[in-house]
N, C-alpha and C positions, 0 to 999 in steps of 0.2 A: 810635578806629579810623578816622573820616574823613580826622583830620589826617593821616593815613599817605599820603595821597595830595594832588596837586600843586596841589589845590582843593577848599574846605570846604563841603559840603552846605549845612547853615545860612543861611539867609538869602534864598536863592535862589529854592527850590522852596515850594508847599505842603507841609505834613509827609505828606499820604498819595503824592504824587509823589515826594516825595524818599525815602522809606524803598523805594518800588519801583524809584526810581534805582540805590539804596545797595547792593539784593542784586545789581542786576545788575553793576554794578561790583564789587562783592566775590565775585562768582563768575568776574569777568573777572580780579582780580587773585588769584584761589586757584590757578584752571589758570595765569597767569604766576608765580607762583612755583612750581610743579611744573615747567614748562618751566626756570626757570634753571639746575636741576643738569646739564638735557641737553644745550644751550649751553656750560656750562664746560667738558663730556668733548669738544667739540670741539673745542677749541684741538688743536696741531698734536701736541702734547708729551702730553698726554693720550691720544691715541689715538695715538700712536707705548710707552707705558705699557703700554696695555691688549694691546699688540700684541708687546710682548715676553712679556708673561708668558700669552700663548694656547697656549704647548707645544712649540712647533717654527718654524725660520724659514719653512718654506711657509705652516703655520697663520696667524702674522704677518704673513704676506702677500697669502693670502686675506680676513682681516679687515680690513687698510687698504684694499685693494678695495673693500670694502662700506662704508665710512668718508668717501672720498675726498672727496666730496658734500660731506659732512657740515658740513664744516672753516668755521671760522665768519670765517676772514677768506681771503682772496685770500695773503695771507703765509703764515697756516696750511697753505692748499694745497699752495703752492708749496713749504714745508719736508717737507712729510709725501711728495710726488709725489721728491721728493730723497731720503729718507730709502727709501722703498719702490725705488725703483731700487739703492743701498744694497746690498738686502735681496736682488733681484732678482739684480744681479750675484756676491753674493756663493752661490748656489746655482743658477751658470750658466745662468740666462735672460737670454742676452745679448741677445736682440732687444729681451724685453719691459723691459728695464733700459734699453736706450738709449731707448726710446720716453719712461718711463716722464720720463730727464733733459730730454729735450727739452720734453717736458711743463712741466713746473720752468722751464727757461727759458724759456718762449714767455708766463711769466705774469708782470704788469710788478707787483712786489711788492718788497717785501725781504724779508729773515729774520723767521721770526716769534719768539715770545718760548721762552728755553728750549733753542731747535734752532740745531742746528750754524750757521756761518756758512759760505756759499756763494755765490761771484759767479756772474753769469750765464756768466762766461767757463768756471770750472770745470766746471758741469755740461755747456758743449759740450764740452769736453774728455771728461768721463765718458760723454758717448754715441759718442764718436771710439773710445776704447778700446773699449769694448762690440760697434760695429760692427766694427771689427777683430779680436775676441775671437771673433765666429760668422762671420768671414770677408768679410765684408758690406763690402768695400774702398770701392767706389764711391760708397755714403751717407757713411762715414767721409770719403771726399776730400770731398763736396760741404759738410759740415762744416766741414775744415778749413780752405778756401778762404772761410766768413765773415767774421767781425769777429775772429773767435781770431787768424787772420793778422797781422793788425793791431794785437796785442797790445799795451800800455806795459808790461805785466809781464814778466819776464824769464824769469822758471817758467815762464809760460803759452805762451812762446814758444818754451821751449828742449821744452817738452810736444810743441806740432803742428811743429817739427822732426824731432825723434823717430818720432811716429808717421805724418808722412808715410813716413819711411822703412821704418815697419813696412808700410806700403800695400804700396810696390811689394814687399817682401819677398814679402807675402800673395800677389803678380800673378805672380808668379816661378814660373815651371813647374818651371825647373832649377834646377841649382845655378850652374850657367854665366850663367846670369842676373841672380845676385844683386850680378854684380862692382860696379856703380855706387852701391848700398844701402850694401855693405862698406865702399867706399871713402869714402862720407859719412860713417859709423860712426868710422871711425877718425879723421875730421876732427875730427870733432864731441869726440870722448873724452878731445881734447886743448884743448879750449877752454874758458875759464873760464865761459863764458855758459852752457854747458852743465853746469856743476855739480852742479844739482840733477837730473838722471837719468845720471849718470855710469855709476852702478853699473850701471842699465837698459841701456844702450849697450854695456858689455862683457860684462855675460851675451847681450847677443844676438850681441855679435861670435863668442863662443865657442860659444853655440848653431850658428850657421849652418859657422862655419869651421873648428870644432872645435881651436884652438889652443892650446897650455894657459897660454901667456903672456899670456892673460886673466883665466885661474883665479889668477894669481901678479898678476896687478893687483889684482885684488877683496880676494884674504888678504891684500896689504900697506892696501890704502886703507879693504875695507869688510868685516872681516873678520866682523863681526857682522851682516852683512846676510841678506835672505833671499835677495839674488842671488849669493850666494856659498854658502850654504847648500846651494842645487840644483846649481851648477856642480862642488861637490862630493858631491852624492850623496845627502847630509845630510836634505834638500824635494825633496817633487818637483812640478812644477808643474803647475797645476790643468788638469785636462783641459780643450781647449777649440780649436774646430777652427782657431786660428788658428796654434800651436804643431806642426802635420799637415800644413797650408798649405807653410810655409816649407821650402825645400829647404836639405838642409843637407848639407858637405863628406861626412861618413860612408857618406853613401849616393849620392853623385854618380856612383859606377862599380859595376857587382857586383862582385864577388869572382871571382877567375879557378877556377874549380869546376868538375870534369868534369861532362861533358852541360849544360851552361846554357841550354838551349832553355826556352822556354816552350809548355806544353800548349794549344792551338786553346780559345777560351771557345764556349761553344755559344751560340746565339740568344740574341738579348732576351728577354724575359718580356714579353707581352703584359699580365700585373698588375701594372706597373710602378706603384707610388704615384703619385698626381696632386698631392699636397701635398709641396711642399718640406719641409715642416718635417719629416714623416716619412719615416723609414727604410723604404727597403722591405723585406718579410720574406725574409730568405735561409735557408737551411742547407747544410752539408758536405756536396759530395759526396765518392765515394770517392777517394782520394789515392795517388798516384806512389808508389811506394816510391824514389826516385831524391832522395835528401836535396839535391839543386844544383836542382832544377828548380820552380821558382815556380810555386804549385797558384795555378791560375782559377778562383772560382765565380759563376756567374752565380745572377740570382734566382732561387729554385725553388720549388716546390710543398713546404707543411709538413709534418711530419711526419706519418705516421696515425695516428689514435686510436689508444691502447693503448701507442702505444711509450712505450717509457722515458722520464723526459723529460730534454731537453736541457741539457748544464752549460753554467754561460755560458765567453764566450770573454773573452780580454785582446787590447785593441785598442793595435798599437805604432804606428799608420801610416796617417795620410788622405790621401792625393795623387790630383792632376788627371791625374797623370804618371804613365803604366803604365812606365818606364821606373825610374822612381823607386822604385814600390812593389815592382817586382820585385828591387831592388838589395838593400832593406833586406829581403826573404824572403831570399836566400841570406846576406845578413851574420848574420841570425836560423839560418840552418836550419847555418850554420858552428860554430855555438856549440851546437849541440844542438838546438833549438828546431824541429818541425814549424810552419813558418808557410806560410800559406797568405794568397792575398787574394779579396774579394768584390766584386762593383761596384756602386755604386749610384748611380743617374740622374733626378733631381731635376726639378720640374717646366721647370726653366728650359732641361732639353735637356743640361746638364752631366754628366759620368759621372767617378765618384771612385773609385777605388781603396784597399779598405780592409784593410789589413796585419793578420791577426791569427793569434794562437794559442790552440788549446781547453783550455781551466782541465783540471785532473788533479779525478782523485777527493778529493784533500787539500786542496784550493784553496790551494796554496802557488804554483800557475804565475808569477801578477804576483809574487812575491817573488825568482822563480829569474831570471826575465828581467829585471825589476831589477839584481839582483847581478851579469847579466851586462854589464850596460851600456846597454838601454835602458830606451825611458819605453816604459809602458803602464797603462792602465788596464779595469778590468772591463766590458765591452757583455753584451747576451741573444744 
């Protein structure tokens, strides 16, 4: 038993000091072997393990939270803060996803053993997209404007190309706005350096400009893509307010519709949310019978106890631009569709315009509105 260890009792001590040496160090190496199993679950790969199979991607994301710490090298960290961003953006937490990349980069490590490979460049990139994904323009440019600029990589170049032009996209109030974006777009679509987001380049030409001699680029070049997948109909793309942001050809004029006026919005709401992240609470008020005139809601008091309660609605529409949102109600309310919009105004003083329609008792509404041609997705 002594020789187990890096130096032999014997010799050294009296036998009654050395045998009360002995326990003590054998009780010092019983708890360090109980402590080694807990050390190897933190390598990065292990607790990225234990985190897939907790039940759900939140669950795996609340547990590498609690993990974080843990990670037994500076590498581990840094793979696991990469992999949890991952996680993050892939169940639309695009703040705490870019937070989570920059994290990742800001730690001077490499890859740890097991986990993906990642350069520092990639992860600014992944917090570039993310900030751009919840709108967040201005952190994305101060991004793109670091050493990603300055790329030797060609990807990573033809990357913050790209989404510098999704910024100004994002900054675009109108449609009339976008003309300098489009016209890079198109530059870029035709260049070889840009290869590697090609496909990206013409699903957004076609998103914003609606043309369909992009949808016939994508099926001849990437017909298995998933940018070609949504451009026909096929995907739809994941909710996410940067796709709400963008103005785009379809809704740059209303529709010429008897009575096009728009209803007076009443007051602000003095319970306007103080936290940007949250919504404030709205509900329907009563609605026009005049299918052309784009219903206003402002924030209001909830419903009172006992009523019914409320079906959710499908949201087709976030814009800065009351011009905008009202375009895309009458394009909606031409197809059938009772659309109305609500507003909501953000700690930072912003007020957004939010396009929606109230789900049916079948909950087939995001299916009909689908089929008619736009995006939406389900809000409360």
């Amino acid at each position: 038993m002594p020789g187990d260890f890096p130096f032999r009792l014997r010799g050294f001590f009296p036998k009654m000091k050395c045998m009360n040496l002995f326990k003590r160090v054998s009780l010092g190496a019983l708890i360090l072997c109980f402590s080694l199993p807990l050390f190897a679950t933190s390598t990065a790969a292990a607790i990225k393990k234990s985190a897939m199979e907790s039940g759900s991607v939140h669950d795996g994301i609340k547990y590498i939270r609690t993990r974080i710490e843990d990670c037994a090298t500076l590498a581990d960290k840094r793979s696991l803060l990469c992999f949890l961003g991952s996680l993050q953006e892939m169940v639309g937490e695009y703040k705490e996803a870019s937070a989570s990349y920059v994290a990742a980069a800001g730690i001077s490590a490499g890859d740890a053993a097991n986990m993906p490979k990642v350069s520092n460049e990639d992860l600014v990139i992944n917090a570039v997209r993310c900030c751009l994904n919840c709108g967040d323009y201005s952190t994305a440019d101060s991004y793109l404007k670091s050493s990603v600029s300055k790329s030797s990589d060609e990807k990573v170049r033809a990357e913050v190309a790209l989404y510098s032009v999704w910024s100004s996209l994002c900054r675009a109030a109108t449609y009339a706005e976008t003309g300098d974006a489009v016209k890079k777009l198109k530059v870029y679509a035709a260049e070889d350096s840009m290869k590697s987001v090609r496909a990206a380049i013409l699903l957004t030409l076609w998103y914003v400009t609606n043309e369909k001699s992009y949808v016939e680029s994508l099926r001849k070049d990437y017909p298995h893509s998933p940018e070609y997948a949504i451009a026909t109909g096929n995907a739809q793309i994941m909710s996410a307010p940067f796709w709400y942001f963008v103005p785009r050809a379809i809704y740059s004029s209303p529709l010429q519709v008897e009575n096009p006026s728009v209803t007076s919005s009443a007051p602000k709401s003095s319970t306007q949310t103080s936290q940007s992240s949250q919504p404030a609470q709205t509900s329907k008020p009563s609605q026009t019978d005049s299918s052309s005139t784009p219903t206003v809601v402002e924030t209001a008091p909830k419903a009172p106890s006992g009523s019914a309660p409320k079906l959710s609605r499908q949201q087709l529409g976030l814009f800065r631009s009351k011009s905008n949102a009202e375009a895309l109600i009458n394009s909606a309310k031409a197809k059938g569709f009772n659309a109305y919009y609500f507003t909501e105004t953000r700690a930072s003083g912003t007020t957004y315009y939010i396009v929606v329609v109230d789900e049916n008792e079948d909950f087939t509404m995001g299916k009909k509105i689908r089929a008619a041609g736009f995006d939406c997705y389900p809000v409360e």
